[in-house]
N, C-alpha and C positions, 0 to 999 in steps of 0.2 A: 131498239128496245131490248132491255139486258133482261132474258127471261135465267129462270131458277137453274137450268143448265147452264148458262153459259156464269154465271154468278158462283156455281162450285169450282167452275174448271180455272176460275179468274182466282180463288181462295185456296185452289190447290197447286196452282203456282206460285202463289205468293210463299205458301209453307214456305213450301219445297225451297224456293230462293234464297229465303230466312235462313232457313236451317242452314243452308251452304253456307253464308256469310256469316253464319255464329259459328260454325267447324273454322271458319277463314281465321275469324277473332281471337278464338279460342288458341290455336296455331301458333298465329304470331304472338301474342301472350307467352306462349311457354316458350318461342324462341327469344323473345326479349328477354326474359325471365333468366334464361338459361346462359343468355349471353352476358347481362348485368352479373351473375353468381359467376363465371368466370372472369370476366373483369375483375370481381372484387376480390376472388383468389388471388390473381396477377398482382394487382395491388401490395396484396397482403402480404405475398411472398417476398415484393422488394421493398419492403417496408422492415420485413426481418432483415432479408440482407445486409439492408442501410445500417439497421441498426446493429445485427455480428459486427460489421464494419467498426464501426464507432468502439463495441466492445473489444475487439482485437485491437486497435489501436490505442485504447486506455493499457489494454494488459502491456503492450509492447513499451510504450511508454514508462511504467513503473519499474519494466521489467531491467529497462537498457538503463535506465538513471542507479537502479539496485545495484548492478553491477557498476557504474562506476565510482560508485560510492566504497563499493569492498576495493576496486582498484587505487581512489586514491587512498584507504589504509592501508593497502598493501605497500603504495611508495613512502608511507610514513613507518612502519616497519623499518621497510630498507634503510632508511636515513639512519635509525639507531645501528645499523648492521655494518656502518659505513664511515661511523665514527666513534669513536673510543667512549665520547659522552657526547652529548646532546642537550645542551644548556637552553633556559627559558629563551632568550633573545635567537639562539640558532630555531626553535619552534617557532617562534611567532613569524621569524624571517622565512621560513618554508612555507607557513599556511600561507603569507600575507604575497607570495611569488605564486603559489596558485591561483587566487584570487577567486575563492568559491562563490562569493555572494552574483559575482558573473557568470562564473563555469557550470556551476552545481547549486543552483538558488536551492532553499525549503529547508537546507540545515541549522540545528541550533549554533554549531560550534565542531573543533577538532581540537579532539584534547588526549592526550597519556597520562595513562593510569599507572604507577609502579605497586610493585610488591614488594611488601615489607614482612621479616621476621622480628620475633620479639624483640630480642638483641638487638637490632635497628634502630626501633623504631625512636629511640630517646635523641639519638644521634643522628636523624633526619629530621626530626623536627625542629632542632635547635641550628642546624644547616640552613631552613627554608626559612626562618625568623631571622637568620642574619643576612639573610639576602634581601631582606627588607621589610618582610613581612612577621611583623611582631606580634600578632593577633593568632598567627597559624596554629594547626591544631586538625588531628585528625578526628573525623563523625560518623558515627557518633562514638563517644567515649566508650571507655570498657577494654579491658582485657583480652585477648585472644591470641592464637599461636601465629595467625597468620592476619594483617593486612594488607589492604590496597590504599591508596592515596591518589587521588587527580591533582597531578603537580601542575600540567600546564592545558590548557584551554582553549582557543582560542576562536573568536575574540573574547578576550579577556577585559570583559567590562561589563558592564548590567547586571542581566539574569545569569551569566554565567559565572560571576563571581561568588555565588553561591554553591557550586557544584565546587570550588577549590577547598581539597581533604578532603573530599567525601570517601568514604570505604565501600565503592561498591558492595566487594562482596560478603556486607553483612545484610543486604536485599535478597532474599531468594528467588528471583525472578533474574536479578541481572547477574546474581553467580553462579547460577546455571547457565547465560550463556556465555558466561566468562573461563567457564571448565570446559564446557563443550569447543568453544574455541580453541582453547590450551589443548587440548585432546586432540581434536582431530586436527590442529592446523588449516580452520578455515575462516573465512569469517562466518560472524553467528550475527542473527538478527535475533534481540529480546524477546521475549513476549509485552503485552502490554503494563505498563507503569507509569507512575505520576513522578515525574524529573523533579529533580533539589531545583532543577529552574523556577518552578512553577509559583507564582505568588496568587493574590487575592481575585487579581485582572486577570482575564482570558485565558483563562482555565483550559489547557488541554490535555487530552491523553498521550502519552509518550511512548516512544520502545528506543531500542538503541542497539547501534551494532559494533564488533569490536575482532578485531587480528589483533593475533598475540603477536608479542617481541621476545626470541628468544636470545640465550646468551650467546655472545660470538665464540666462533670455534669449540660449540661445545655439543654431542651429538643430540640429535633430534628425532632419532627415527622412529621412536617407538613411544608409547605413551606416556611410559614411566621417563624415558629419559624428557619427553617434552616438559612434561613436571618438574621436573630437576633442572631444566635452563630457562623457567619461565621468566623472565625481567619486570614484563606487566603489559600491557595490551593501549592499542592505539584505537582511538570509538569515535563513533559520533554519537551523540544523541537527536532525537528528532521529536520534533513537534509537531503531533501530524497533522492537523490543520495547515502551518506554515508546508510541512513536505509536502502535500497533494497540491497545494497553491503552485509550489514552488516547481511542482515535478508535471502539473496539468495545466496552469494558467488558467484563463474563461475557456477550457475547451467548452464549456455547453454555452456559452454566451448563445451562438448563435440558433439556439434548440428554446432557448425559454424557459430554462432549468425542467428542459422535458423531462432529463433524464436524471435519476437517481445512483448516486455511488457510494455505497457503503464498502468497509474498510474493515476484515478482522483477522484477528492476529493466530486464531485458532480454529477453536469450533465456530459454527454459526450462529451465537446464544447473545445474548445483550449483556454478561460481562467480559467478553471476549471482542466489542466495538472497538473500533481504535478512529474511526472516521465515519463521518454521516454529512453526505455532501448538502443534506437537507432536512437538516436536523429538527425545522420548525413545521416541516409541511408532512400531512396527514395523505400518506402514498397507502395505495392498495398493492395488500404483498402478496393476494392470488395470482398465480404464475397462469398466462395463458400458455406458453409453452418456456420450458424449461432446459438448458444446455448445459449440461456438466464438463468441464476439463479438466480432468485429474492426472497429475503427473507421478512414476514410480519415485520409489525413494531410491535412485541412483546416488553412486558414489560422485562427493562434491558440492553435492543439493544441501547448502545448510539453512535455509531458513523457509519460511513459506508465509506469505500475505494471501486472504481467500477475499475475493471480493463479488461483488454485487452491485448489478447495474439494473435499472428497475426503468422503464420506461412507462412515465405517471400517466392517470386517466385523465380524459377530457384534453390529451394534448393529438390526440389522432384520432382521423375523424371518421376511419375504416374500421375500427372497431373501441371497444370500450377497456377490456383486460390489456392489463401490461405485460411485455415481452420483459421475461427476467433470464440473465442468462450469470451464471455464476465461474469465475473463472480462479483457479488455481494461477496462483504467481509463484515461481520455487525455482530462481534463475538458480545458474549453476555456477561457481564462485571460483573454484580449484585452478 
């Protein structure tokens, strides 16, 4: 028979019991708890890495094709430095021995720009019309002490027969890097512009980069004399949709278009875009954490692309904000 005493001593055991297995619960709770928020640290941290990864490899990528983009107008220089003249059929023979659409996919073309003075100018264009071309004609018209002319191109067919005679440098954009090049003897990458390429169809943004050609045996050391021996300069122009294709491939194929690559040619600002790997999809640009690369302005550093690599929401499942990490491109060219 359970009398009133032994009925407390049975209920103050039980507490007692209780309580210990809710301190036990409680315990493990905060040890799971504690160990789940480490894990998802852990997680997190190489989920960054991955993705530095990924951005270091884009940078490197841009970085190594830049350069050999100035390299090969550096051996189109040499060619004029190497011959007395440099005729249409010796150009298209040299681009067409490189074979860029293989070596160096994403460019529009490789073409030579000369310099003309006024005194010239009647007496080249009636040259380049007997050469076949009866239509020629330097653009746009007008008067002035000094132009340029794109005499040769290549490939010299399509959208590139529209840049033949253009005068660069009555664009301020591209005779700035067309001086700046002449000047320092380096190559120069544009800022951004819309190419004489461009028609009505797939519209892109453009820049272009360009080595000067100076005159043989004639001194070069110093600004004024580079002025004084300039010939005209050897460019590419780029279309930078085709360059990013051509210089990335599906690198995100395998992501899902997780990741986001924007492309600009200056500041950070929306008239300074030159690329938007995802131009139609609505990314969130709050930066969960932010990585800046800034490189000095060393001697040699002539041009700089700023990019942007955004890793979109809903594509990882450890957290919601996108890792953005912004990288300085500013090979060294010299």
């Amino acid at each position: 028979m359970i009398t009133m005493k032994n009925s407390l001593f049975i209920l103050k055991v039980g507490f007692r019991t209780g309580w210990k297995a809710l301190i036990i619960l409680i315990i493990g709770m905060i040890i799971t708890l504690a160990a789940a928020i480490n894990n998802r640290r852990a997680e997190e941290t190489n989920e960054k890495k991955e993705f530095a990864l990924v951005c270091k490899e884009i940078d490197s990528k841009i970085s190594i094709r830049l350069h050999s983009y100035a390299l090969l107008l550096r051996s189109g220089s040499a060619l004029f430095s190497v011959k007395d003249s440099v005729s249409r059929t010796d150009w298209h023979r040299f681009i067409q021995e490189l074979n860029t659409d293989k070596n160096l996919p994403g460019i529009q073309g490789v073409g030579y720009a000369k310099i003309l003075s006024g005194d010239q100018l009647q007496k080249h264009i009636r040259q380049t019309q007997e050469e076949g071309f009866p239509e020629y004609a330097i653009k746009p018209a007008g008067k002035r002490d000094v132009y340029s002319s794109v005499i040769y191109l290549e490939p010299f067919s399509g959208r590139n027969l529209r840049a033949f005679g253009y005068d660069m440098l009555t664009e301020p954009v591209r005779r700035g890097a067309m001086e700046q090049s002449c000047d320092l003897d380096l190559a120069v990458l544009s800022g951004k512009v819309t190419l004489v390429q461009e028609t009505n169809e797939d519209v892109q943004f453009g820049a272009l980069m360009y080595v000067p050609v100076y005159r043989e045996n004639h001194p070069s050391a110093t600004v004024e004399q580079r002025r004084a021996a300039i010939l005209g300069w050897v460019y590419i122009p780029f279309r930078m949709n085709n360059l990013m294709n051509g210089i990335l491939g599906r690198w995100d194929a395998d992501k899902l278009n997780r990741i986001q690559l924007q492309v600009y040619d200056d500041s950070l600002s929306a008239k300074s875009l030159l690329y938007n790997s995802q131009a139609s999809a609505l990314i969130t640009t709050t930066a969960r954490q932010a990585i800046y690369r800034t490189t000095e302005n060393l001697p040699g550093r002539s041009f700089q692309f700023r990019l942007i690599l955004t890793e979109r929401d809903g594509f990882c499942t450890l957290h919601n904000q996108p890792i953005r990490i912004i990288i300085a491109v500013n090979p060294e060219l010299s």
